[in-house]
C-alpha positions as CSV (number, residue, x, y, z in Angstrom):
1,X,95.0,118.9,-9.8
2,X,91.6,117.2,-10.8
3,X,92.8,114.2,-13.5
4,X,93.7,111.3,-14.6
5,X,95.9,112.0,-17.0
6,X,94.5,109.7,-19.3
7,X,96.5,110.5,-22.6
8,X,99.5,110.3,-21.3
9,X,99.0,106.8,-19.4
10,X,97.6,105.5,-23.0
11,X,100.3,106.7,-24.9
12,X,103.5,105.1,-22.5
13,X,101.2,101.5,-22.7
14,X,103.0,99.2,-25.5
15,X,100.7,97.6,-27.5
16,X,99.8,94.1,-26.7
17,X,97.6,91.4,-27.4
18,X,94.7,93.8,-25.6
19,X,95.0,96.4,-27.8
20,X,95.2,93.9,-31.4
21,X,91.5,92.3,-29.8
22,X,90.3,96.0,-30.3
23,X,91.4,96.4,-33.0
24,X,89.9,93.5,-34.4
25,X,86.4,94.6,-33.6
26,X,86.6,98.0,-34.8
27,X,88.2,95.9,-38.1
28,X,85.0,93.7,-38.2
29,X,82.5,96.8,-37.9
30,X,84.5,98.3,-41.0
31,X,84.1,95.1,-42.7
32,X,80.3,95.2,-42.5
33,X,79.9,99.1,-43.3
34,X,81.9,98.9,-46.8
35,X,79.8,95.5,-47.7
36,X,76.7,97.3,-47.1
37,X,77.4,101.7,-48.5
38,X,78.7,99.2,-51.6
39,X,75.4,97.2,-51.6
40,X,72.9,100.0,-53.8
41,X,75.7,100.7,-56.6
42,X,76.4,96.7,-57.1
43,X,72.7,96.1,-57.6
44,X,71.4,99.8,-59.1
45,X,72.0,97.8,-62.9
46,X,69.6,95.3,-62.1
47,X,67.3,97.0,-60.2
48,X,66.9,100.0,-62.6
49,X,66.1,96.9,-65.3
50,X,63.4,95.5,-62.7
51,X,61.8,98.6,-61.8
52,X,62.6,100.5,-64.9
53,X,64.9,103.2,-63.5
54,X,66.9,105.9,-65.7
55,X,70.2,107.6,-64.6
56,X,68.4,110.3,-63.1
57,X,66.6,107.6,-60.7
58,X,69.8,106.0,-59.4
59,X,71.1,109.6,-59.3
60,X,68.1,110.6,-56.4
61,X,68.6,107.4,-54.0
62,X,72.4,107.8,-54.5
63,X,71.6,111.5,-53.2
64,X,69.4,110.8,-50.4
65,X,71.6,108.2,-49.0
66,X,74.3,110.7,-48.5
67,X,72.1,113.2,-46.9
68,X,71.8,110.4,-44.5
69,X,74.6,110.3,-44.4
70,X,75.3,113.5,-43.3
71,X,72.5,113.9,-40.7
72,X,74.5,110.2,-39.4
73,X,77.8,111.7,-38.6
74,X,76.3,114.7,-36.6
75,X,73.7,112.3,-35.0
76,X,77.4,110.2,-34.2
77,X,79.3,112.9,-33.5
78,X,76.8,114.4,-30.8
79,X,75.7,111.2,-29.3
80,X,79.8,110.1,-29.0
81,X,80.1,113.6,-26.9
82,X,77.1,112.4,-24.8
83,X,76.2,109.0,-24.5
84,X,80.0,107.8,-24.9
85,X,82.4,106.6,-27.4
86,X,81.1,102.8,-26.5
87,X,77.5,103.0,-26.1
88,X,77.9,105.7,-29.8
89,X,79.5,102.8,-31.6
90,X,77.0,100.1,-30.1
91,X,73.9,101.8,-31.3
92,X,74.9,103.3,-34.9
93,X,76.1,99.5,-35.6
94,X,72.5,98.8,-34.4
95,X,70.6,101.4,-36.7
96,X,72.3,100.5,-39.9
97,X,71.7,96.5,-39.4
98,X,68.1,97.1,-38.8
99,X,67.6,99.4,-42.1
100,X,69.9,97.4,-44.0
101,X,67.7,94.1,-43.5
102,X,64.4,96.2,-44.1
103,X,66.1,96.9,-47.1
104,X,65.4,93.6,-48.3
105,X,61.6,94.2,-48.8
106,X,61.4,97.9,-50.7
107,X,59.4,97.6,-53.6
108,X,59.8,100.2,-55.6
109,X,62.0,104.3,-56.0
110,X,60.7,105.6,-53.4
111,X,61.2,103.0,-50.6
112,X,64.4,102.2,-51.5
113,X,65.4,106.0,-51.1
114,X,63.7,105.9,-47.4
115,X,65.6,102.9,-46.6
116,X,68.9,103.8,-47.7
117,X,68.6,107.1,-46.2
118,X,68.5,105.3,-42.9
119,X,70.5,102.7,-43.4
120,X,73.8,105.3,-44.6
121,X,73.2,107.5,-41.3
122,X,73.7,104.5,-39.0
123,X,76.8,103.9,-41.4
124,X,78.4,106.8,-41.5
125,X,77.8,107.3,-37.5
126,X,79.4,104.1,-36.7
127,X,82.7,105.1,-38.7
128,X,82.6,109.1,-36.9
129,X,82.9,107.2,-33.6
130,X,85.0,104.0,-34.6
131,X,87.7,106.5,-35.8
132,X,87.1,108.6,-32.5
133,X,87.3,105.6,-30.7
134,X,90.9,104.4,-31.9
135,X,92.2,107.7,-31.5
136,X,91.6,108.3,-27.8
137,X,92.3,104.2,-27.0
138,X,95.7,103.6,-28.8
139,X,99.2,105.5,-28.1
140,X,99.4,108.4,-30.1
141,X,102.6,106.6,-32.3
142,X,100.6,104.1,-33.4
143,X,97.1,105.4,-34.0
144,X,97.1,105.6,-37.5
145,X,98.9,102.3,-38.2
146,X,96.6,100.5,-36.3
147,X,93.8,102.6,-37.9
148,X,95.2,101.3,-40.6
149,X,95.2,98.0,-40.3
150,X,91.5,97.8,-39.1
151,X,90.7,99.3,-42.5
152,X,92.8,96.7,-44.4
153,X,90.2,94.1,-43.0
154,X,87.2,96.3,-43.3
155,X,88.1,97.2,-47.1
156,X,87.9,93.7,-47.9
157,X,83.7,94.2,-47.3
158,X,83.6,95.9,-51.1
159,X,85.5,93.4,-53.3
160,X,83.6,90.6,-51.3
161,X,80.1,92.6,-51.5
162,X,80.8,93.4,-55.4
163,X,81.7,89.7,-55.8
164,X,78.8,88.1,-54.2
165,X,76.7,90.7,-56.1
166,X,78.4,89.7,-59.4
167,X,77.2,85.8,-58.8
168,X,74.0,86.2,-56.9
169,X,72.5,89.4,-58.9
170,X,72.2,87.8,-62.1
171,X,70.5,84.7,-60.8
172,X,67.1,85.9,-61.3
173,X,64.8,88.9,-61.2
174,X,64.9,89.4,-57.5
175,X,68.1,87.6,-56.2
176,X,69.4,91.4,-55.9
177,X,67.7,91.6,-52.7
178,X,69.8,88.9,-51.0
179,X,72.9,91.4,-51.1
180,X,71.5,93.6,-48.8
181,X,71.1,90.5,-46.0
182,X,74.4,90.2,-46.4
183,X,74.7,93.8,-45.4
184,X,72.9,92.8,-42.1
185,X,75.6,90.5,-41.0
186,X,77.3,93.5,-39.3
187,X,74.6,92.9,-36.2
188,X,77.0,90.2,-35.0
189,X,79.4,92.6,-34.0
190,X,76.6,94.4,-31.7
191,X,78.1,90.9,-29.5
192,X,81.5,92.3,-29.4
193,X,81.0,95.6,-29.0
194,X,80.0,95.5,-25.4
195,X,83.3,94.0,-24.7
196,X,84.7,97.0,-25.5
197,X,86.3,99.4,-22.5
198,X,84.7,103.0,-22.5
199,X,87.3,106.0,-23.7
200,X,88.8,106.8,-20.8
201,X,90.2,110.5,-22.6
202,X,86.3,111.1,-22.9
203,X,85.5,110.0,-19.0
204,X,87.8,112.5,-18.2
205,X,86.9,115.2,-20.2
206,X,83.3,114.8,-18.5
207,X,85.1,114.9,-14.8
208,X,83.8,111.2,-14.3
209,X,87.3,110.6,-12.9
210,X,86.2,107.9,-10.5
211,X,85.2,105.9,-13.7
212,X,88.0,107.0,-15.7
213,X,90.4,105.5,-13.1
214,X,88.8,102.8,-13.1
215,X,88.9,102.1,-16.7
216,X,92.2,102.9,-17.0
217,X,93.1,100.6,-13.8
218,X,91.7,97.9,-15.6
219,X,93.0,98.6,-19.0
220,X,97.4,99.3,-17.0
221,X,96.2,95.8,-15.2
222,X,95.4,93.3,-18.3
223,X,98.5,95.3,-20.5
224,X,100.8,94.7,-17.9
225,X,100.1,91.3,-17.2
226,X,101.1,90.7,-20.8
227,X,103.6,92.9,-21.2
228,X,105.3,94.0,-17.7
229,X,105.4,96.4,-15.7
230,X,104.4,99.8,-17.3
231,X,107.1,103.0,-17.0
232,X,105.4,106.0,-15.4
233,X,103.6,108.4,-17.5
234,X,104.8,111.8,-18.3
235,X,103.2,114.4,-15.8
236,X,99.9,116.1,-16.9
237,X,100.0,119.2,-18.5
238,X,97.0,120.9,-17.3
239,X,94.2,120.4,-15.2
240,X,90.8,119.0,-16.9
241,X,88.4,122.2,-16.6
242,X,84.7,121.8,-17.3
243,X,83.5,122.8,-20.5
244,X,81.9,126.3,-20.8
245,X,80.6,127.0,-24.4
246,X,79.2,124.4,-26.6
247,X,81.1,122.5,-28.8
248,X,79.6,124.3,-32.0
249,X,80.7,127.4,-30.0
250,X,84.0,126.5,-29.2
251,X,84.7,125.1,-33.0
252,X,83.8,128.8,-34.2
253,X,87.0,129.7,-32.3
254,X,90.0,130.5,-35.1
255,X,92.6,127.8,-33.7
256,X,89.5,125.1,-34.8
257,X,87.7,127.0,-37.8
258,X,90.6,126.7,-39.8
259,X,91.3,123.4,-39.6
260,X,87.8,122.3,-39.5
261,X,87.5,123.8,-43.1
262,X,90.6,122.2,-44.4
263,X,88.3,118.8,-43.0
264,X,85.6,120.2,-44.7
265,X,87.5,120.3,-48.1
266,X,89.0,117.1,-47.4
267,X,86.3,114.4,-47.0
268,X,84.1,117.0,-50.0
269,X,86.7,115.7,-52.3
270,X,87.2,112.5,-51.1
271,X,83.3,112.1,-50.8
272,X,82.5,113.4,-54.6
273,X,85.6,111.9,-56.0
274,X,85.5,108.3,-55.0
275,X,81.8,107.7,-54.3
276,X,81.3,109.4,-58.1
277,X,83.4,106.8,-59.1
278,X,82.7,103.6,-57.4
279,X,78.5,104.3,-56.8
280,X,78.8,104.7,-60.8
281,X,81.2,102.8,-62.5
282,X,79.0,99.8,-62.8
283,X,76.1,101.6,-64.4
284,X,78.2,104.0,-66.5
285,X,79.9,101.2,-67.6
286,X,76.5,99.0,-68.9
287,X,75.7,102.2,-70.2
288,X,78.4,102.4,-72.6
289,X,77.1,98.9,-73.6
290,X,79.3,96.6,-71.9
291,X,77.1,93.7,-70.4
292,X,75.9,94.3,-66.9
293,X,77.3,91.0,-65.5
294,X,80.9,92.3,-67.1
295,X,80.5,95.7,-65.5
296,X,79.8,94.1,-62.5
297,X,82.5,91.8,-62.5
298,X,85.2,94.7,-63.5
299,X,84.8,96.9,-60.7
300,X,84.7,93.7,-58.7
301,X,88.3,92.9,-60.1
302,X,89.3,96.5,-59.5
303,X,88.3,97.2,-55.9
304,X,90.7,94.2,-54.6
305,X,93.6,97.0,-54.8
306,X,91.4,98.5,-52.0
307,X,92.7,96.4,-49.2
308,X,96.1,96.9,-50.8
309,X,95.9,100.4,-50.3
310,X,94.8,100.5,-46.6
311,X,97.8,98.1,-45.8
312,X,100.5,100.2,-47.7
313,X,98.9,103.1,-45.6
314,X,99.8,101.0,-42.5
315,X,103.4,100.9,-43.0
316,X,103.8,105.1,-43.8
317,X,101.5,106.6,-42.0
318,X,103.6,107.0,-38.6
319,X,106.4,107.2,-40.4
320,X,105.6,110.5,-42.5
321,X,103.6,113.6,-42.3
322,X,99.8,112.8,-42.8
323,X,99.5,115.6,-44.5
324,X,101.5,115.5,-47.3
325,X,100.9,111.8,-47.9
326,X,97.6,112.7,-48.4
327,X,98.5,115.4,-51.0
328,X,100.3,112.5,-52.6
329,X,97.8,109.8,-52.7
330,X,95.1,112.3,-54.0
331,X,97.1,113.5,-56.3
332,X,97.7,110.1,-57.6
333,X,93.8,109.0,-57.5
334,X,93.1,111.9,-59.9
335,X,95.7,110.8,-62.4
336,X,94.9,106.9,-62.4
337,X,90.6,108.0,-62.7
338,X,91.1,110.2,-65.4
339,X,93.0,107.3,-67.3
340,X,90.0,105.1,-66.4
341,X,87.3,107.3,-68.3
342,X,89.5,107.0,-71.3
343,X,90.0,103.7,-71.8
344,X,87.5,100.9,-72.8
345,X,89.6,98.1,-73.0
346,X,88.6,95.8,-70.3
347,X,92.1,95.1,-68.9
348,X,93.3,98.6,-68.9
349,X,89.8,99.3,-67.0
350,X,90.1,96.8,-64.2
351,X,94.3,98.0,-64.0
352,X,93.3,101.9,-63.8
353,X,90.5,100.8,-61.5
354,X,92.6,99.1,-59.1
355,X,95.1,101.8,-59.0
356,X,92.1,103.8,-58.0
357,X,90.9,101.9,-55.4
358,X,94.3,100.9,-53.7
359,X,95.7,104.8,-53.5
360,X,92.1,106.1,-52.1
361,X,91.8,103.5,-49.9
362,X,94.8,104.2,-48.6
363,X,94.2,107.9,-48.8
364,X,91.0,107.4,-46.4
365,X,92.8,105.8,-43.9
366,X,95.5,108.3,-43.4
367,X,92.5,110.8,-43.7
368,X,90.5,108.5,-40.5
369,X,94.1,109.2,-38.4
370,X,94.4,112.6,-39.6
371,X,90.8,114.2,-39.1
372,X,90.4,113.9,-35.4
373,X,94.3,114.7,-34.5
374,X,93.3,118.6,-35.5
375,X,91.0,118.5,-32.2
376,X,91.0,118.2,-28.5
377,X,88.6,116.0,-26.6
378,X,85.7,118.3,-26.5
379,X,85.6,119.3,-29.9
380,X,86.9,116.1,-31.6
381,X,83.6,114.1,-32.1
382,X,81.5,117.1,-33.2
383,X,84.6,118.4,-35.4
384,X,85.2,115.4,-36.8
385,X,80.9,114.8,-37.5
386,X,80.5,117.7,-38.9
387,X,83.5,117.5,-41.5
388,X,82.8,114.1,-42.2
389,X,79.1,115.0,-42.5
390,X,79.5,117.8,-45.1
391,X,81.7,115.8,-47.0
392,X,79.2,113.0,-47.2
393,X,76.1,115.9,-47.8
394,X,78.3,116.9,-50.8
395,X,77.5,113.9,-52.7
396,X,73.7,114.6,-52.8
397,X,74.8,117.3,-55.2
398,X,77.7,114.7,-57.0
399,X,75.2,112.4,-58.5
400,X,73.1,114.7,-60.0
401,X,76.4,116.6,-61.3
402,X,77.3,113.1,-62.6
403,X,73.7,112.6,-64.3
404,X,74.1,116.2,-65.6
405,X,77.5,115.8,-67.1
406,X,76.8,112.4,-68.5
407,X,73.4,113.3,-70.5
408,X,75.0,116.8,-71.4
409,X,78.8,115.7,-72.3
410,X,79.2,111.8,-72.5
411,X,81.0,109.1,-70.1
412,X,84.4,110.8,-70.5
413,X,83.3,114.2,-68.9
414,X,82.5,112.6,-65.9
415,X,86.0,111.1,-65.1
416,X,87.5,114.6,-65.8
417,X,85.1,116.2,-62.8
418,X,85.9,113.5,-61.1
419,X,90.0,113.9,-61.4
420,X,89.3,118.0,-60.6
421,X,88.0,117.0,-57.3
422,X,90.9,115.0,-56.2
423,X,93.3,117.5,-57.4
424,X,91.6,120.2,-55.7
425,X,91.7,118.6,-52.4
426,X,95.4,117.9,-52.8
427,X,96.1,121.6,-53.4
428,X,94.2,123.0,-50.6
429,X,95.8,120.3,-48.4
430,X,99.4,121.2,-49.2
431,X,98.9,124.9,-49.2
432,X,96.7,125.3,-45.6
433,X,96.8,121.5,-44.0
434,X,98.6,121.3,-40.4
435,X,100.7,119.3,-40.0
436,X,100.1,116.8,-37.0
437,X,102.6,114.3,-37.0
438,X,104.2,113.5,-33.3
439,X,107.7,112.7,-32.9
440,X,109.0,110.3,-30.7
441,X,112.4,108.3,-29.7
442,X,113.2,105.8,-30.9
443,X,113.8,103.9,-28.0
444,X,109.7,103.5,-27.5
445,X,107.0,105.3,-25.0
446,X,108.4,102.9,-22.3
447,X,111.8,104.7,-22.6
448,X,110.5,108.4,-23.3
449,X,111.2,111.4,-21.3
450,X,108.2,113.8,-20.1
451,X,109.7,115.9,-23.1
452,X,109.0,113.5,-26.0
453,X,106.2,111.6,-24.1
454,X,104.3,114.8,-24.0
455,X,104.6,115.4,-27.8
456,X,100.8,114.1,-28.2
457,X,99.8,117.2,-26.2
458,X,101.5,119.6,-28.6
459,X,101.1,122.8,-30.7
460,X,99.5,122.1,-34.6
461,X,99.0,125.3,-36.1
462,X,96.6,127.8,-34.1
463,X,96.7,126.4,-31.1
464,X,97.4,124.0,-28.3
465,X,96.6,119.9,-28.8
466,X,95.1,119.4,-25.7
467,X,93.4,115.6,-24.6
């Protein structure tokens, strides 16, 4: 039998000091990507005063960046299925440092729609492979903890960013630009990165066994010496066999369509509903004549229940069904937006705004675990792209709905569309989401039988969960 059997020799290794340097990396690259998709909406107030932008102006650049967006996660998707999950995650961190510090030096609507466009498709790349990255390197029963926990340190980039853009924005007419070199920082990581060990799950799916083995070798060796000896793996499965349709192909195929779609609706909602809300609530805000240092400094206030709500994510995420914690942490996020649009009073707006940000930060990172657990290894990056993509594309739409509603209907409209979308991705999750949540013994993978160790390679809903 040609393999290495990859997943199961990742998911009997305990996690050690190995793993939590990984982690740690992936965490940084997080931090950098939510400091800099947060840098345009903290300084659109001042730079629609400086360049004398309407609504309808911050509406298109808002747009284009998600279409780059969207191009980004396919680019990242397909270059994670060719190049690697390492070498996928070293260049995307690349791209969006690059155009984040030309950023610096747009002068007027137009430029600053180029640049953002290509800044936001290195972004959203590096997350598509980050999250495909900690999938198929950490044990299957702690995947989305640990996911978890990366994005309760990368969270921490948009109450930062929102904060240095509340002191430095106001400083003088062009101080706004200084944001975006922060958003550069994120090169450093590029230092990190290459530290990194290759997926081994993806080495095998490409029959590189020689390499795979020897990844793996290294990875058992280093594990072992910190934590002892290692149990034996449960047995493979099945044989890897080379791929014979493309991945587009072979996601047309019913046991992947209908979860794909599910995706689809998924990151659509989460993409309109919390990007409506955080890419606007500072100029909707000055808008409704509050001051724009205030509006700046509210939703600064508010976004520190984000890391909050990555970290609560990290304790109940393995514990219960990703599925239905997401239909209750949507759920919630529609309730606590709506009650921000109808309030004015500056407490009750930074309360209702960090109830916002805590449950949908948590929300994404159960929706990061649960996204590429729907696929196998050859249709996980370019499922997972293309969900995360058309979410993102959705938003080139969302502004200008946003705009639309705001001229047409007032500020209060808005939070209502808003609330709809969340709701509406919380139904469709609880009547057709699968379920994907693996059981094992108590007793840990060093104890497991074959039985419960090969849970990870297990039945969802249409078909097999194969590695």
């Amino acid at each position: 039998m040609e393999t290495t059997n990859s997943a199961n020799r990742i998911n009997r290794m305990p996690i050690t000091r190995y793993h939590k340097l990984i982690i740690i990396v992936v965490a940084v690259a997080y931090f950098f990507e939510f400091a800099d998709i947060n840098t345009f909406s903290t300084t659109a107030p001042k730079i629609a005063q400086a360049w004398d932008l309407d609504v309808n102006h911050v509406a298109y650049i808002t747009s284009i960046s998600f279409v780059g967006m969207f191009i980004g996660s396919l680019l990242g998707g397909w270059l994670a299925d060719r190049a690697g999950r390492k070498m996928a995650f070293l260049y995307s961190t690349l791209w969006f440092s690059v155009f984040s510090a030309a950023t610096i030096f747009s002068w007027n609507m137009s430029s600053m729609g180029v640049l953002r466009f290509l800044t936001c498709g290195g972004l959203s790349a590096m997350t598509v492979v980050a999250v495909i990255y900690v999938n198929e390197i950490f044990p299957a029963k702690v995947r989305g903890k640990y996911l978890a926990y990366a994005m309760v340190v990368g969270i921490c980039g948009t109450p930062v960013t929102n904060l240095i853009a509340s002191a430095v924005v106001p400083l003088t007419d062009w101080s706004w630009r200084l944001v975006f070199l922060w958003g550069t920082l994120g090169v450093v990581i590029l230092f990190l990165i290459r530290h990194l060990p290759e997926s081994p799950i993806w080495l095998e799916s490409k029959r590189r066994f020689g390499r795979a083995e020897a990844v793996l070798g290294e990875m058992e060796s280093k594990i072992s010496d910190l934590a002892g000896q290692l149990s034996a793996p449960a047995p493979p499965v099945a044989e890897v066999k080379e791929q014979k349709k493309s991945g587009f192909r072979t996601l047309m195929q019913r046991r992947y369509l209908m979860p794909l779609l599910v995706l689809v609706v998924l990151w659509v909602t989460q993409t309109v509903g919390f990007f409506g809300y955080s890419s606007w609530a500072p100029t909707l805000l000055s808008k409704q004549g509050i001051s724009v240092e205030d509006s700046i400094l509210y939703v600064a206030l508010a976004t520190i229940g984000a890391p909050l709500g990555s970290l609560l994510a990290a304790f109940i995420t393995d514990k219960f069904e990703r599925k239905w914690l997401l239909v209750i942490f949507g759920t919630a996020i529609g309730i606590a937006g709506l009650l921000y649009g109808l309030t004015f009073n500056p407490i009750m707006v930074v309360v209702f705004g960090f109830l916002v940000n805590m449950f949908e930060r948590g929300y994404t990172s159960l929706a990061y675990a649960y996204s590429p657990e729907l696929f196998d290894t050859r249709t996980r990056s370019l499922g997972t792209g293309i969900a995360y993509g058309v979410g993102r594309l959705s938003n080139a739409v969302g502004p200008l709905v946003i705009a639309g509603l705001y001229t047409s209907s007032g500020y209060v409209s808005v939070f209502i569309f808003i609330a709809c979308t969340w709701f509406i991705g919380a139904v469709v999750l609880a009547l057709v989401g699968s379920k994907t949540k693996v059981e094992h013994s108590a007793q840990g993978p060093e104890n497991e039988s074959p039985q419960v160790a090969s849970a990870s390679i297990r039945s969802i809903t249409t078909g097999r969960y194969e590695y």
